[in-house]
C-alpha positions as CSV (number, residue, x, y, z in Angstrom):
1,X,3.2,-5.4,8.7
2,X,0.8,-7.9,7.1
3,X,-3.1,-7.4,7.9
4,X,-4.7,-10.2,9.9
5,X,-5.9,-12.2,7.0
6,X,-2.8,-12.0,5.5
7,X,-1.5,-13.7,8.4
8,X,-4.4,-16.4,8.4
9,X,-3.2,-17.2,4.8
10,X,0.0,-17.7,5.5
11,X,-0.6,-19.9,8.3
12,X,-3.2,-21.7,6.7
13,X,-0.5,-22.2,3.6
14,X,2.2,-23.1,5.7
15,X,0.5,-25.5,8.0
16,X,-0.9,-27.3,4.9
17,X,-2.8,-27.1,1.5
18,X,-5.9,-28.5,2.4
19,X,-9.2,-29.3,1.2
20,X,-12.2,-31.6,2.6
21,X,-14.0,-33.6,0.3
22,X,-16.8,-36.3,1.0
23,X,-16.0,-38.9,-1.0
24,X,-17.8,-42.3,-2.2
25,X,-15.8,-44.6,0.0
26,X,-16.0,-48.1,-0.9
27,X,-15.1,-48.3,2.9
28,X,-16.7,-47.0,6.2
29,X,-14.2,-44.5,7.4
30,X,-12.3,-41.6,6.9
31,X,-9.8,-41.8,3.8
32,X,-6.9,-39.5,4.3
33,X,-4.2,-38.7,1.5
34,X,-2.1,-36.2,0.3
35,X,0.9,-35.1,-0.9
36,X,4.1,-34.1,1.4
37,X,6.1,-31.1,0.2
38,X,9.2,-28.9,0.8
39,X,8.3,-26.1,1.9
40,X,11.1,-23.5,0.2
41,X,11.2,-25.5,-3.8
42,X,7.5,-27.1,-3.5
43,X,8.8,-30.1,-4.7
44,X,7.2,-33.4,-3.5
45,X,9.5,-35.0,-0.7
46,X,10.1,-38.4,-1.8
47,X,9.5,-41.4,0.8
48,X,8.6,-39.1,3.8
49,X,7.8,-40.3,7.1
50,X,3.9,-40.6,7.8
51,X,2.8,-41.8,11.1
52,X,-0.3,-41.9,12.6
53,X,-1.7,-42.6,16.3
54,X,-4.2,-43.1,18.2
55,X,-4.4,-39.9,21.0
56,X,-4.1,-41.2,24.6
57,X,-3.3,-45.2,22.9
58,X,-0.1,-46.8,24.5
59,X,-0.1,-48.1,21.0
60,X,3.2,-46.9,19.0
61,X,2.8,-44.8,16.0
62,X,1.8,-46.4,12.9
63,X,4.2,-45.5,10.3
64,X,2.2,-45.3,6.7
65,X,3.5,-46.3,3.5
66,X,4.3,-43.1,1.1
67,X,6.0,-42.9,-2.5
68,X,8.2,-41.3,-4.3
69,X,6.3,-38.8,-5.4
70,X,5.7,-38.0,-0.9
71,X,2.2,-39.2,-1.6
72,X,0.5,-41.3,1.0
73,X,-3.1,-42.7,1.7
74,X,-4.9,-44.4,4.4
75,X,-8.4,-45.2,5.6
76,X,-9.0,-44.6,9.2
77,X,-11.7,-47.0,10.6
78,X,-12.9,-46.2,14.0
79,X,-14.3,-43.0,15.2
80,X,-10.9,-42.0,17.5
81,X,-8.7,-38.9,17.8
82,X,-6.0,-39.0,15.5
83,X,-2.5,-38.0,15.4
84,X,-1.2,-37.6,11.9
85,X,3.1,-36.6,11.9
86,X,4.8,-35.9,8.9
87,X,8.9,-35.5,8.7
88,X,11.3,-36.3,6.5
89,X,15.3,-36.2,7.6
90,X,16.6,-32.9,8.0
91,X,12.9,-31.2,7.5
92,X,11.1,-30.6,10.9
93,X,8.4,-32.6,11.9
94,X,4.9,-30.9,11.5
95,X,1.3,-32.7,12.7
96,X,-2.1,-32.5,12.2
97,X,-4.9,-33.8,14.9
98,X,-8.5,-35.5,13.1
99,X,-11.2,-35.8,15.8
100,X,-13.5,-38.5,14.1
101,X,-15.8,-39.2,16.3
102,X,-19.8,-37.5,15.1
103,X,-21.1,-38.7,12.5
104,X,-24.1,-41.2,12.4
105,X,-23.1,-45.2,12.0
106,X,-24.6,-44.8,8.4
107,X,-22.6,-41.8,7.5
108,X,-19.5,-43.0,8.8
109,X,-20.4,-46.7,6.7
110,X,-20.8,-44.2,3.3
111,X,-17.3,-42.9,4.3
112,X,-15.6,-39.5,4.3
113,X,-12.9,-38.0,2.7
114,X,-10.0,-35.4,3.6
115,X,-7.1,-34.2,1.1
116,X,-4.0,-32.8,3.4
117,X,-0.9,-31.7,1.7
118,X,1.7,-30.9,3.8
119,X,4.7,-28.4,3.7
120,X,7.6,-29.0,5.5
121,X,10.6,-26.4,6.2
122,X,14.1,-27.1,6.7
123,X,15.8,-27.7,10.4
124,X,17.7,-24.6,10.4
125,X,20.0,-23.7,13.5
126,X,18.9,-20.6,15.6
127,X,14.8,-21.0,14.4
128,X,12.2,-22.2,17.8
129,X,10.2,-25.0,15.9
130,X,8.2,-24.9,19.3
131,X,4.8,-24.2,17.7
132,X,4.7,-27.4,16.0
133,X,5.3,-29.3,18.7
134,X,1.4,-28.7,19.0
135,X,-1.2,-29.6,15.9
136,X,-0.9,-27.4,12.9
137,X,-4.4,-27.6,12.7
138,X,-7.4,-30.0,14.2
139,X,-9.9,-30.8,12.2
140,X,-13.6,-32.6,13.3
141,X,-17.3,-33.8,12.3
142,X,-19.4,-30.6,12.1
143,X,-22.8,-32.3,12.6
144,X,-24.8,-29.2,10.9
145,X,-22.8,-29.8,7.9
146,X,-22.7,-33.6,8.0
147,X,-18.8,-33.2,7.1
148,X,-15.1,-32.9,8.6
149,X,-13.8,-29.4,9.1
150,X,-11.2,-27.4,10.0
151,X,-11.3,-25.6,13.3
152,X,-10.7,-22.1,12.0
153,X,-11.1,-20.7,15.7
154,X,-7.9,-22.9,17.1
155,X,-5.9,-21.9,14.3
156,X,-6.3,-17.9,14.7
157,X,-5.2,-18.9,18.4
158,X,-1.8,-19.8,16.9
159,X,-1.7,-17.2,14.4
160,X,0.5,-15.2,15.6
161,X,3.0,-18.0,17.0
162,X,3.2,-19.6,13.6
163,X,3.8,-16.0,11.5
164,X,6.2,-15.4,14.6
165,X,8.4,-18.7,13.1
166,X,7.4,-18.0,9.6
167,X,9.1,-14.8,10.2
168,X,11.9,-16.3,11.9
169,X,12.3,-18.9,9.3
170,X,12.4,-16.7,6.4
171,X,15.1,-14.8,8.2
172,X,17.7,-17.5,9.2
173,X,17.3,-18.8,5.7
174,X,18.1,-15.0,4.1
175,X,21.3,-15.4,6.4
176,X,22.4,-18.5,5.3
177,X,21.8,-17.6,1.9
178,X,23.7,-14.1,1.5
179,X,27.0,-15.9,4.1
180,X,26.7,-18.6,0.9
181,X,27.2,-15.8,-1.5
């Protein structure tokens, strides 16, 4: 059995490779990029599907323009809740919430960063994807620190659901792999 941290890291790496940088935006906002990855080779994931919304808009998802290389980048630039999907075809889709709202009107003109790399695994038959019908990981304006973070406590509430289809993953893909052999 893996200790608790061990478990945190796993999560943390399977739910994304993430870092928060402040950056020198040219434009008020919130500049989000990254890089969208298989999550069994590490390879980049050319031309993924990025979409983000609005949470509560009747709006429909804004589907953002990536490369071959599964890199995408946009600037966000109202102080909303934020949906962010990432899927590719026959990966399952895995999401990310960014609460903007907090920051002064003069922060949020200087601009803010956040590097999220996702990883996505492969739609295997006999695997509950349940857990990511819900945000892999929510991240908002921590107004001691005058930056975006991730909200460590939500994602130790899904710790254990997330090892629990880590787990589950890892298996069905050991059985497809030794029925191949």
């Amino acid at each position: 059995m893996m200790p608790y941290t061990s478990i945190l890291r796993a999560a943390f790496f399977l739910a994304a490779l993430v870092s928060v940088a402040t950056l020198m935006a040219q434009t008020p906002g919130m500049a989000v990029f990254g890089t969208v990855r298989d999550m069994n080779t590490r390879d980049s994931i050319p031309f993924p599907t990025v979409l983000i919304e609005e949470v509560g808009a009747k709006e429909p998802p804004m589907p953002i323009v990536t490369t071959a290389r599964g890199r995408y980048e946009v600037t966000l630039t109202a102080q909303k809740t934020y949906l962010i999907r990432y899927g590719a075809p026959g990966k399952v889709m895995k999401s990310v919430q960014l609460e903007l709202k907090g920051p002064s009107d003069e922060d949020w003109a200087y601009g803010f960063g956040i590097h999220i790399d996702i990883v996505l695994m492969d739609s295997l038959p006999g695997v509950d994807y349940s857990v990511l019908s819900e945000p892999f990981g929510i991240a908002r304006f921590n107004a001691e620190t005058k930056n975006y973070e991730w909200d460590i406590e939500y994602t130790r509430s899904m710790a254990d659901r997330q090892k629990a289809l880590l787990d589950a993953y890892r298996e069905r893909l050991q059985q497809q792999q030794d029925s191949g052999r």
